[in-house]
Each structure stands twice: as C-alpha cells, then as structure tokens.
C-alpha positions in Angstrom: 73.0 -62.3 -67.6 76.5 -61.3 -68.5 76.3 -57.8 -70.3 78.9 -56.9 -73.9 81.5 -55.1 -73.8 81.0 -51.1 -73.7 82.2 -49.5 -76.8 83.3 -45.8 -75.6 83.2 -43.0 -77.4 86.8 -40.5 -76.8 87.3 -37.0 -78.4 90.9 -35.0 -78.4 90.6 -31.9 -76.3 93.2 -29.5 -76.0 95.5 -32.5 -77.0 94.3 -34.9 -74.0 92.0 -37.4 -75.1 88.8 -37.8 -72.9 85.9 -40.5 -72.6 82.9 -38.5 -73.5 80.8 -41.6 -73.1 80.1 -45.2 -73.3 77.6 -47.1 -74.7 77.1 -50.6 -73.8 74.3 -53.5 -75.3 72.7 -55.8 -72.9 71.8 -59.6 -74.1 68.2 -58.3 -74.5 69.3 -55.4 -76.9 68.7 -53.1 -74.4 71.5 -50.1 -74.9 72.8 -48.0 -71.4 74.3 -44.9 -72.4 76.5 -44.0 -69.5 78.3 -40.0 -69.8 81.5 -39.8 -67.8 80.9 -35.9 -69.4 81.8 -33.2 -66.3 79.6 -29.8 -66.4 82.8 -28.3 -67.0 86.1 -29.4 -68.5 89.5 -27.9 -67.9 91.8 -25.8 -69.9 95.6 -26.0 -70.1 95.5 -22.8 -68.2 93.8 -24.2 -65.6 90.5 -22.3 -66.2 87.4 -24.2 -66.9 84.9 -24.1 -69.4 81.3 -25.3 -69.4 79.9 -27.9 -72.2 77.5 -26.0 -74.1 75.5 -28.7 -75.5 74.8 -32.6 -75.0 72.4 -34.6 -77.5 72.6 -38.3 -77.8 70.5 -40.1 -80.3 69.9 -43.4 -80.9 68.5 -44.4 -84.5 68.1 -48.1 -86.3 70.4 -48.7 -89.6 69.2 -48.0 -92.7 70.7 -51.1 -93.8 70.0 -53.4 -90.9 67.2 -56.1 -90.9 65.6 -55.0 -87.7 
C-alpha cells in the first residue's frame, strides 16, 4: 500500500526556515508523525540552544463527519 504525501510542518528561526516535523496519513487513516526536531538547534553565533518543550496532539474536527 502506497502511503500520501507528508504534509510538513516548517517554522522561521533566527531567519532560516527549519522542518520541525512531518506528518503523513496512510491509506488506512493511520497518521506517522515523524520529528526531524534536534535536542538542540544552533544560533547564528554558533552557540546552541536546547528545545524547551515538544507536545504534539492529534484531535478530530469539530466540523468533520468522523
């Protein structure tokens, strides 16, 4: 079985833009969440800095049939 295409999810930091993480939906509605996230990201200085905090959370529409 052929899986979608992922739909990735990019913020802006310190003007680059990064992949924070992708989500894609398999034929049987099953989601994989994968997080390209590094512990630690680095600054323009060349220093790095660790994420404080990752949540995901996956919730049905309010508006979809399911």
């Amino acid at each position: 079985m052929a899986s979608q295409a992922k739909t990735r999810f990019i913020a802006i930091i310190d003007g680059i833009e990064r992949v924070m993480f992708s989500v894609e939906e398999r034929k049987n509605n099953d989601l994989i969440i994968s997080s390209s996230i590094p512990r630690f990201y680095e600054n323009p200085d060349g220093s790095f800095t660790p994420f404080k905090d990752q949540h995901y959370s996956i919730h049905t529409s309010n508006n979809g049939e399911d």
